[in-house]
Gaussian input, Z-matrix of N, CA and C with variables (Angstrom, degrees):
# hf/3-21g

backbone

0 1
 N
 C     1     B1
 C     2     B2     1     A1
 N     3     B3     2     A2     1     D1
 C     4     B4     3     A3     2     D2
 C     5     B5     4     A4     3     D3
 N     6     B6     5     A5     4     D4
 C     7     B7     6     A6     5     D5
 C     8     B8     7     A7     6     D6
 N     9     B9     8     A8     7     D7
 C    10    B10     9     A9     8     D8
 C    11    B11    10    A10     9     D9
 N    12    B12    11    A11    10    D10
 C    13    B13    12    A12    11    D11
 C    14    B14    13    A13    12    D12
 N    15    B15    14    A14    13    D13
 C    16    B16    15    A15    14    D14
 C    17    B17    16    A16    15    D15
 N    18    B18    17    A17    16    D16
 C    19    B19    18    A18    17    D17
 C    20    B20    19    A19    18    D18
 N    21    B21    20    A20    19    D19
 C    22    B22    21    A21    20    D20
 C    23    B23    22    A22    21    D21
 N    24    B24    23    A23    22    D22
 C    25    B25    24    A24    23    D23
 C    26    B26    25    A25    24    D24
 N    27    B27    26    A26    25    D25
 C    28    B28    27    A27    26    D26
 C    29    B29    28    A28    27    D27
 N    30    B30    29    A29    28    D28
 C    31    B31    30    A30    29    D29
 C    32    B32    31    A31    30    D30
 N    33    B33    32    A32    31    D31
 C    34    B34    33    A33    32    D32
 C    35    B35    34    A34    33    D33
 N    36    B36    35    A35    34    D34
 C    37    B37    36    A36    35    D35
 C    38    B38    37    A37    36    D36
 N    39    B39    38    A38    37    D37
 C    40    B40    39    A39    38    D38
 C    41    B41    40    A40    39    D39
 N    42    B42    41    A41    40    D40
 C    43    B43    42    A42    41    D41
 C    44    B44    43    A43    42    D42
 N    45    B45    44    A44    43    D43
 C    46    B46    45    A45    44    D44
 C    47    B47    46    A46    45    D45
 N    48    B48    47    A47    46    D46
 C    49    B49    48    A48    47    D47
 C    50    B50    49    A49    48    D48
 N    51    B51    50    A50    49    D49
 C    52    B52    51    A51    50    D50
 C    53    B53    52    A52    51    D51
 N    54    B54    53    A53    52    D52
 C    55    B55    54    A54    53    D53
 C    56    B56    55    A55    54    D54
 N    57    B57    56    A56    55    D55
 C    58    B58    57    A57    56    D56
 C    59    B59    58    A58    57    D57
 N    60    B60    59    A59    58    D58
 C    61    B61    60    A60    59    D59
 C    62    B62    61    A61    60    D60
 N    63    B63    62    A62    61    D61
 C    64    B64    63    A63    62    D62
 C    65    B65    64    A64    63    D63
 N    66    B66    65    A65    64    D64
 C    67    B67    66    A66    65    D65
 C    68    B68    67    A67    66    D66
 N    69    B69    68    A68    67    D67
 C    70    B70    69    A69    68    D68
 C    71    B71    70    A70    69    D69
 N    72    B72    71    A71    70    D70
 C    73    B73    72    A72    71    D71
 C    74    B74    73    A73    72    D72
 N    75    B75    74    A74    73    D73
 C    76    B76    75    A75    74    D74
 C    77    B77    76    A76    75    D75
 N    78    B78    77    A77    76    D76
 C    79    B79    78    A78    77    D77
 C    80    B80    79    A79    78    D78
 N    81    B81    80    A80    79    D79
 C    82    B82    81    A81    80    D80
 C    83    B83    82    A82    81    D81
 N    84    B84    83    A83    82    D82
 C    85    B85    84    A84    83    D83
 C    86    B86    85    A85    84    D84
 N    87    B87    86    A86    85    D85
 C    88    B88    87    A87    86    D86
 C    89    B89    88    A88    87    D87
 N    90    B90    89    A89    88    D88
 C    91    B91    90    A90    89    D89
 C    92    B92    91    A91    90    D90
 N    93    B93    92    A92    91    D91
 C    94    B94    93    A93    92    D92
 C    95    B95    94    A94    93    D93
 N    96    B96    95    A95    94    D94
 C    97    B97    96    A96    95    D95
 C    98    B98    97    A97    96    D96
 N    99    B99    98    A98    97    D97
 C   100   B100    99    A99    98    D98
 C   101   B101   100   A100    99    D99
 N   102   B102   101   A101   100   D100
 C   103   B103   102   A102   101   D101
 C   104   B104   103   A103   102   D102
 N   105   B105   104   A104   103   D103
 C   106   B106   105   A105   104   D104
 C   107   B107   106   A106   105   D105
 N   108   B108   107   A107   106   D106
 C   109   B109   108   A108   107   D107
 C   110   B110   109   A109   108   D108
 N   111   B111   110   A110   109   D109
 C   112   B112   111   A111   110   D110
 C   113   B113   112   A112   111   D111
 N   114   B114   113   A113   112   D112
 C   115   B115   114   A114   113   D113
 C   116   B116   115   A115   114   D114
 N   117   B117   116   A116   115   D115
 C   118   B118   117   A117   116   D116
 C   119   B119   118   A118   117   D117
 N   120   B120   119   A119   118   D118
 C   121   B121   120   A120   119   D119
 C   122   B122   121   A121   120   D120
 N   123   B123   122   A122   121   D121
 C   124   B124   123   A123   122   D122
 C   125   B125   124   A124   123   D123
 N   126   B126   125   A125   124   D124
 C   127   B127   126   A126   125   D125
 C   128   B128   127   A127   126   D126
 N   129   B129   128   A128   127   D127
 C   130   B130   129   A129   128   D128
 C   131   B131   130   A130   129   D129
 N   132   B132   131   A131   130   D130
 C   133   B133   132   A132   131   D131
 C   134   B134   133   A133   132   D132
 N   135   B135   134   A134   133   D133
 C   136   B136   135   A135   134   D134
 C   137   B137   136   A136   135   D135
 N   138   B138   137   A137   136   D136
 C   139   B139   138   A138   137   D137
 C   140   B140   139   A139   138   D138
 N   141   B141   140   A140   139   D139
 C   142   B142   141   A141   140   D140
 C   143   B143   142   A142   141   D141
 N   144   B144   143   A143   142   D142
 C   145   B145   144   A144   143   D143
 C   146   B146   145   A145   144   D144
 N   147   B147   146   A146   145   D145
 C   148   B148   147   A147   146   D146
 C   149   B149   148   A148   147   D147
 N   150   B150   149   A149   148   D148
 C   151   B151   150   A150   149   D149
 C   152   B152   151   A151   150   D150
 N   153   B153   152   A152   151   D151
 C   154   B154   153   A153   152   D152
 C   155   B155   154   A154   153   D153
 N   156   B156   155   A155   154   D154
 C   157   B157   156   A156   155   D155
 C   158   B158   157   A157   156   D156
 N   159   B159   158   A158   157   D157
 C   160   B160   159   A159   158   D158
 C   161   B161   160   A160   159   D159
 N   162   B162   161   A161   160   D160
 C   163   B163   162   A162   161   D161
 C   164   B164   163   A163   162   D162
 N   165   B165   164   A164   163   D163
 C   166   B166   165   A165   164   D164
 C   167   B167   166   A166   165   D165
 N   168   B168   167   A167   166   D166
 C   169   B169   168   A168   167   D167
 C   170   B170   169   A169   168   D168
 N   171   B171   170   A170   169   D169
 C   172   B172   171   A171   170   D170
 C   173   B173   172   A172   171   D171
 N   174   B174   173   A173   172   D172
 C   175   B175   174   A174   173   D173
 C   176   B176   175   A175   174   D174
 N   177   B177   176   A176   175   D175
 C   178   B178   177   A177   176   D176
 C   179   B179   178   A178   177   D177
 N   180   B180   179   A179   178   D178
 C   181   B181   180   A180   179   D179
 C   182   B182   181   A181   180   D180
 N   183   B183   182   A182   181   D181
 C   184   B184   183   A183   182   D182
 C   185   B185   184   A184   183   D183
 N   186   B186   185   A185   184   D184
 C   187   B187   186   A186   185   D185
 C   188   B188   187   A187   186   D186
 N   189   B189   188   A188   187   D187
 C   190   B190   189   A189   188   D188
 C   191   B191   190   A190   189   D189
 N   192   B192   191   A191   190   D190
 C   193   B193   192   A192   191   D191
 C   194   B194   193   A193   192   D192
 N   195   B195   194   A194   193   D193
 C   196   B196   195   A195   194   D194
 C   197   B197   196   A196   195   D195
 N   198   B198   197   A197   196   D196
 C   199   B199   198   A198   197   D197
 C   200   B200   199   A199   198   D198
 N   201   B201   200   A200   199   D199
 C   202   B202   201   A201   200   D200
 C   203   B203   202   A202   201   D201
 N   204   B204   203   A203   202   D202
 C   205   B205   204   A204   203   D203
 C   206   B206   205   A205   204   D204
 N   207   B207   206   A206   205   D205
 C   208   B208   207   A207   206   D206
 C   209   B209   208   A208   207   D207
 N   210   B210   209   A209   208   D208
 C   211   B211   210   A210   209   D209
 C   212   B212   211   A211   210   D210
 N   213   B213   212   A212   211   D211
 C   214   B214   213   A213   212   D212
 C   215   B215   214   A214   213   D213
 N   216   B216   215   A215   214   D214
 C   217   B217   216   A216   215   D215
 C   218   B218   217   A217   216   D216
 N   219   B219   218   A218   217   D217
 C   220   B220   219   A219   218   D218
 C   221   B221   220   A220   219   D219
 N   222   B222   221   A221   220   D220
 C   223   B223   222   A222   221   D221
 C   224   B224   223   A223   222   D222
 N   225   B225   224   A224   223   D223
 C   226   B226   225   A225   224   D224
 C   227   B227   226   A226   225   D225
 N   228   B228   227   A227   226   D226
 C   229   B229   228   A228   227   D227
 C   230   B230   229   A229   228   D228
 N   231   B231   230   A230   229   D229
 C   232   B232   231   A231   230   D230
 C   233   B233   232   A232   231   D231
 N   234   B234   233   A233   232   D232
 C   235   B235   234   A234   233   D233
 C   236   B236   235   A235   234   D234

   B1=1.4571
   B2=1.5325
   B3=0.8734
   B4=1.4462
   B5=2.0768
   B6=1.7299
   B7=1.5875
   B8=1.8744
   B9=1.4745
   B10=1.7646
   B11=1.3207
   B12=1.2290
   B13=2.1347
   B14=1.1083
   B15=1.7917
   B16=1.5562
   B17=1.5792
   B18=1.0489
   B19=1.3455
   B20=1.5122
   B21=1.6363
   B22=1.6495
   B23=1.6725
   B24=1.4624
   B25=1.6680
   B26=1.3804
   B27=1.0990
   B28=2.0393
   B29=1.3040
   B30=1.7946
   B31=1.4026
   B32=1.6894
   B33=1.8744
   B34=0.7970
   B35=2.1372
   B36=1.0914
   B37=1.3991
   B38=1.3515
   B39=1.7445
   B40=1.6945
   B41=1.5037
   B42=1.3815
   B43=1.2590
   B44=2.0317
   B45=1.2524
   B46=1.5766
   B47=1.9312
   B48=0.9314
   B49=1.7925
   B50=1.9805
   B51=1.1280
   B52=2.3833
   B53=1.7364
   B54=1.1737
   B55=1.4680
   B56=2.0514
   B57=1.1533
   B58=0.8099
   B59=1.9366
   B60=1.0947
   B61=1.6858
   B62=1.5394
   B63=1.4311
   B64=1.5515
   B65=1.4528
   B66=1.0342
   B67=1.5015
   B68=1.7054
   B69=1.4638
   B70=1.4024
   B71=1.4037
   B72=1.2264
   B73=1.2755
   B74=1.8065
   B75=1.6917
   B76=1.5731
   B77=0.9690
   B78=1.1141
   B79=1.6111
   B80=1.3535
   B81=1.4627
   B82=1.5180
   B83=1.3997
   B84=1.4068
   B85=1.4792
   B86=1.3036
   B87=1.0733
   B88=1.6967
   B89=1.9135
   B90=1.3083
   B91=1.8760
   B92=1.8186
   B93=1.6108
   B94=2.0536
   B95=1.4075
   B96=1.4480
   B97=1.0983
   B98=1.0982
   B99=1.1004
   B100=1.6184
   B101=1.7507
   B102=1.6273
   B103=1.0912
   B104=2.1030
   B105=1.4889
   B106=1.7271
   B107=1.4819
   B108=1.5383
   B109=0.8688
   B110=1.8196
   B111=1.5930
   B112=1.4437
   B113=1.5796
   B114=1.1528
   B115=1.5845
   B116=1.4872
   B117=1.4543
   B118=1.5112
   B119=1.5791
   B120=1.3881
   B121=1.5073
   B122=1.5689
   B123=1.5000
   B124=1.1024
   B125=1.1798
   B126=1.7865
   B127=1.2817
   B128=1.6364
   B129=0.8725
   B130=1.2446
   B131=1.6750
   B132=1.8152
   B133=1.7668
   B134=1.8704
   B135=1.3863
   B136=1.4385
   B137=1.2552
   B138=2.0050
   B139=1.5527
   B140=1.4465
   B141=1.3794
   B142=1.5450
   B143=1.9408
   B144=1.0911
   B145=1.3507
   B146=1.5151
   B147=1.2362
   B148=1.9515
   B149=1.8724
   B150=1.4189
   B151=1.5085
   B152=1.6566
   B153=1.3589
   B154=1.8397
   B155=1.2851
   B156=0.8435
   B157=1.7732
   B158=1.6005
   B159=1.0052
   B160=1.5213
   B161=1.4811
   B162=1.4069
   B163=1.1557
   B164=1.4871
   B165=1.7321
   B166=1.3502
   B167=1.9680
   B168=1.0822
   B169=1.3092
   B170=2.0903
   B171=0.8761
   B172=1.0672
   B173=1.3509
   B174=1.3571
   B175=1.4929
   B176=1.7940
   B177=1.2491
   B178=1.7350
   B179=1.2291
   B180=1.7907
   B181=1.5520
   B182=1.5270
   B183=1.4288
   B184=1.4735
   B185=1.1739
   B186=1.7505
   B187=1.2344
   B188=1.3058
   B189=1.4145
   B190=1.1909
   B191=1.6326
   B192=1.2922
   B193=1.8300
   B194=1.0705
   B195=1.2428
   B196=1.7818
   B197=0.8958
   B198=1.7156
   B199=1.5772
   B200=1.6226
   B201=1.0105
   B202=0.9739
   B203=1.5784
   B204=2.0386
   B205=1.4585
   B206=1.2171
   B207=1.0109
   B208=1.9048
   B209=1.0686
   B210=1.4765
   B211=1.6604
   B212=1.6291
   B213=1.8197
   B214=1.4316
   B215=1.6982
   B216=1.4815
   B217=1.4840
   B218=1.9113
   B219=1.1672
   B220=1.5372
   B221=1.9660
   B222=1.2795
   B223=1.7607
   B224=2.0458
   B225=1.0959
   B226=1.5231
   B227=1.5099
   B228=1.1843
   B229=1.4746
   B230=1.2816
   B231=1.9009
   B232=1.3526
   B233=1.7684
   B234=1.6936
   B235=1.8005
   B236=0.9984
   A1=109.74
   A2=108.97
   A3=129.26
   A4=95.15
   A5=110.60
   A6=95.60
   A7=96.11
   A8=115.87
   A9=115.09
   A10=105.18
   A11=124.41
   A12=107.53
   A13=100.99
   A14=121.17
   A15=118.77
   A16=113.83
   A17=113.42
   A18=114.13
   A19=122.22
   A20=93.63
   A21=105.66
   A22=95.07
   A23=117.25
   A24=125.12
   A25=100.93
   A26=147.13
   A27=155.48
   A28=90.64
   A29=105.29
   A30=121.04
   A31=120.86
   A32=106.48
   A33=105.96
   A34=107.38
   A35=117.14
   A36=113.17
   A37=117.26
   A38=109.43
   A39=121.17
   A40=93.95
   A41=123.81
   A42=108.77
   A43=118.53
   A44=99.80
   A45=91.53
   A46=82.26
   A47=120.74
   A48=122.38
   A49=88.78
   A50=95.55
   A51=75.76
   A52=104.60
   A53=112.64
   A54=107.53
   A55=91.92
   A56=117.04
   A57=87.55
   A58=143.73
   A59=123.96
   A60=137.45
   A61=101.94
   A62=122.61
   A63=100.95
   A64=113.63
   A65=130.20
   A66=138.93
   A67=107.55
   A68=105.39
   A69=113.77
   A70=121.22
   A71=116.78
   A72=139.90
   A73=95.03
   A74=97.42
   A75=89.48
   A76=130.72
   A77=142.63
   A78=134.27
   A79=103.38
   A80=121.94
   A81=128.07
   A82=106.61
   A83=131.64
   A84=110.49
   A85=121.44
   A86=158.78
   A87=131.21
   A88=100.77
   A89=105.71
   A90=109.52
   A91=100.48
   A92=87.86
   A93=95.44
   A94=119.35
   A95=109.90
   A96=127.31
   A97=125.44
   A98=132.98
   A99=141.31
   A100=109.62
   A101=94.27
   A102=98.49
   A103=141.37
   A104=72.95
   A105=104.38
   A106=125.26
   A107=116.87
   A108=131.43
   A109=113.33
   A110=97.35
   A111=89.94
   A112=123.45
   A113=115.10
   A114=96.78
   A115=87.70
   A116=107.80
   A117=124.22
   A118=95.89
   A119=115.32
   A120=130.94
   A121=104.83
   A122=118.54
   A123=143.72
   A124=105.61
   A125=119.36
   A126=160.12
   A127=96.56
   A128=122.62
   A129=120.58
   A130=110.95
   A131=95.44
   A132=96.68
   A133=104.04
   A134=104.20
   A135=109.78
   A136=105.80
   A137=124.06
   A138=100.73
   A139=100.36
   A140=125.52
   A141=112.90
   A142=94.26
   A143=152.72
   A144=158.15
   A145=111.30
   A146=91.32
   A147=93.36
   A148=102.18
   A149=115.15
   A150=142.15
   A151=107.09
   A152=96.17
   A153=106.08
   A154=110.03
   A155=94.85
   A156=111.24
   A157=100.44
   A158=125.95
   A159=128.03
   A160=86.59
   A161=145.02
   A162=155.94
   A163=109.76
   A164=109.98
   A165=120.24
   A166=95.73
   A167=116.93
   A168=136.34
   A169=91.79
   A170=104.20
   A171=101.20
   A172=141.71
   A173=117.85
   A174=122.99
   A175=99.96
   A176=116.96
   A177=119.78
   A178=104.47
   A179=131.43
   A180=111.99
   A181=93.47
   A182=128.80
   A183=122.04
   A184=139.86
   A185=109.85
   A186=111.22
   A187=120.41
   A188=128.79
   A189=108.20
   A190=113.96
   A191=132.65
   A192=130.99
   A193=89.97
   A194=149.71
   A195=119.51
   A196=103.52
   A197=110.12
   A198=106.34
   A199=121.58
   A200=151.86
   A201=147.24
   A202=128.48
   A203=94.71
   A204=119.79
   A205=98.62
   A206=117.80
   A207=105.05
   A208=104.70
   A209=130.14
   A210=111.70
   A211=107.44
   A212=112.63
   A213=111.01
   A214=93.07
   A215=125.08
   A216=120.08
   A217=120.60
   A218=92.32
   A219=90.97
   A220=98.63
   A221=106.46
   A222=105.89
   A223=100.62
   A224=115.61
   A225=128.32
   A226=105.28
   A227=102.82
   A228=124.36
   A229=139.44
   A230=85.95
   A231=108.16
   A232=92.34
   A233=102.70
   A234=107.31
   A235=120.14
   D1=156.40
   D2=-149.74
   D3=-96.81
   D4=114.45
   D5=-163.84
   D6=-84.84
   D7=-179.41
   D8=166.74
   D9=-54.40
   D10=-37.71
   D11=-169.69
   D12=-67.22
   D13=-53.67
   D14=-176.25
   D15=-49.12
   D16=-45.72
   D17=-177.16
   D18=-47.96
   D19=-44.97
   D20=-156.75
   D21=-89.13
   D22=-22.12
   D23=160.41
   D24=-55.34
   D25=-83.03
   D26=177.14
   D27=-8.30
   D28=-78.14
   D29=-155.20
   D30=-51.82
   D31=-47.02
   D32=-171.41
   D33=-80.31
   D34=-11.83
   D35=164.91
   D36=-61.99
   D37=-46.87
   D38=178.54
   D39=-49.26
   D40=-68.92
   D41=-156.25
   D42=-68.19
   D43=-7.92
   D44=-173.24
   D45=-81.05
   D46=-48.47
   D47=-159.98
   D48=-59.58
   D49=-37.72
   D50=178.97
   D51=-86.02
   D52=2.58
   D53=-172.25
   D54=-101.75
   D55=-53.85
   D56=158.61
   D57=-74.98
   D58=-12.22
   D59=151.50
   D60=-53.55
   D61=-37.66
   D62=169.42
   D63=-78.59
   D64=-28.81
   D65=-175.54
   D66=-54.46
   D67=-43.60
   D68=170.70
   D69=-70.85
   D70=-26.92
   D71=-168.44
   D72=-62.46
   D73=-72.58
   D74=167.23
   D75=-65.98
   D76=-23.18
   D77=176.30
   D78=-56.10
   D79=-48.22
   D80=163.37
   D81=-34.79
   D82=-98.69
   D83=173.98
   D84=-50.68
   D85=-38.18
   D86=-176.31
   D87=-55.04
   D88=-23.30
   D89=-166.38
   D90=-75.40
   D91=-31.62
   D92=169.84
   D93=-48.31
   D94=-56.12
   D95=173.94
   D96=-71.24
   D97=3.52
   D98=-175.95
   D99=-108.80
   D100=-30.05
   D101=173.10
   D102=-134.39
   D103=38.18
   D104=165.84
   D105=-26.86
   D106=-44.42
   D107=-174.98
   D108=-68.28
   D109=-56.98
   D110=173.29
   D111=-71.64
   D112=16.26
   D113=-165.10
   D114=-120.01
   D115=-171.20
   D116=-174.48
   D117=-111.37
   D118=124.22
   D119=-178.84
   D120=-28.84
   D121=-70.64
   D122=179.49
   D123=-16.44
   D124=-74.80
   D125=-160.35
   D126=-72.62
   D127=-38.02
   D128=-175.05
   D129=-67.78
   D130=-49.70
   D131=-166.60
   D132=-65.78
   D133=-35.39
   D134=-171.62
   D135=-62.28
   D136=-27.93
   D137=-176.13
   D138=-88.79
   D139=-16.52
   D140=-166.35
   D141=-89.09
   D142=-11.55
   D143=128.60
   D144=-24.33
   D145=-52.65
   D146=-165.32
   D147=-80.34
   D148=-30.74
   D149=165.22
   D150=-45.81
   D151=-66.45
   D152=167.58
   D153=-41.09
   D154=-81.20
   D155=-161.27
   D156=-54.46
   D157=-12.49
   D158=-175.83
   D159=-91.97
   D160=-82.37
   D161=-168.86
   D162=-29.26
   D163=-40.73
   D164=-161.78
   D165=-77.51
   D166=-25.26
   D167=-156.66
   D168=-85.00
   D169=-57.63
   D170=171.68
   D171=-82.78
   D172=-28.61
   D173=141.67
   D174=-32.30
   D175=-80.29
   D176=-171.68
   D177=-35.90
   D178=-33.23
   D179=-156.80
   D180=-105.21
   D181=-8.90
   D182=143.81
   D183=-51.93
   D184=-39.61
   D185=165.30
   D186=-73.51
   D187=-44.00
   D188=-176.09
   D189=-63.10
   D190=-34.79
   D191=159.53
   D192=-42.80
   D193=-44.27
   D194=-170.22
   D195=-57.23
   D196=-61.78
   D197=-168.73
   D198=-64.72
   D199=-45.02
   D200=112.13
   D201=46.39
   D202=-72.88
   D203=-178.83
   D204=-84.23
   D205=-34.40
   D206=-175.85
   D207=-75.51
   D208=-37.84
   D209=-171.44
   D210=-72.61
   D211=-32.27
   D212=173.51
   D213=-41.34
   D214=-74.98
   D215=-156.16
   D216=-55.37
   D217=-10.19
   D218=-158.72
   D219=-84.24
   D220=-7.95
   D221=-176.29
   D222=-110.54
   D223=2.58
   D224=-165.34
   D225=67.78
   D226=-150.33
   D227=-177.88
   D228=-102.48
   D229=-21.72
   D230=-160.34
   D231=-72.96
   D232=144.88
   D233=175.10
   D234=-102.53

């Protein structure tokens, strides 16, 4: 079984690996916007939409690891 440090070790790796996947996430749109010109209007809103909604998805699975990590911290470590 899995003890509170191990856990809060998993969790807190999960959340740096979606923090950085959001980091990419935006560079993806600011790169939308940089490059307006070549793309087709259309094509553009649908990838920065599908970009959103990806971003929004992961913001949520950060927050809940906060919550998560804080309640791991709020009882210590000790088992």
């Amino acid at each position: 079984m899995e003890t509170k440090r191990e856990r809060y070790e998993r969790l807190d790796v999960e959340r740096s690996r979606l923090a950085e996947e959001l980091r990419i996430e935006q560079l993806k749109s600011f790169d939308f916007d940089n490059t307006s010109s070549e793309k087709d209007l259309s094509e553009m809103e649908s990838l920065m939409s599908e970009s959103m909604t990806r971003r929004e998805q992961i913001v949520s699975e950060i927050n809940k690891i906060d919550v998560e990590l804080t309640m791991l911290c709020v009882g210590g470590f000790e088992e």
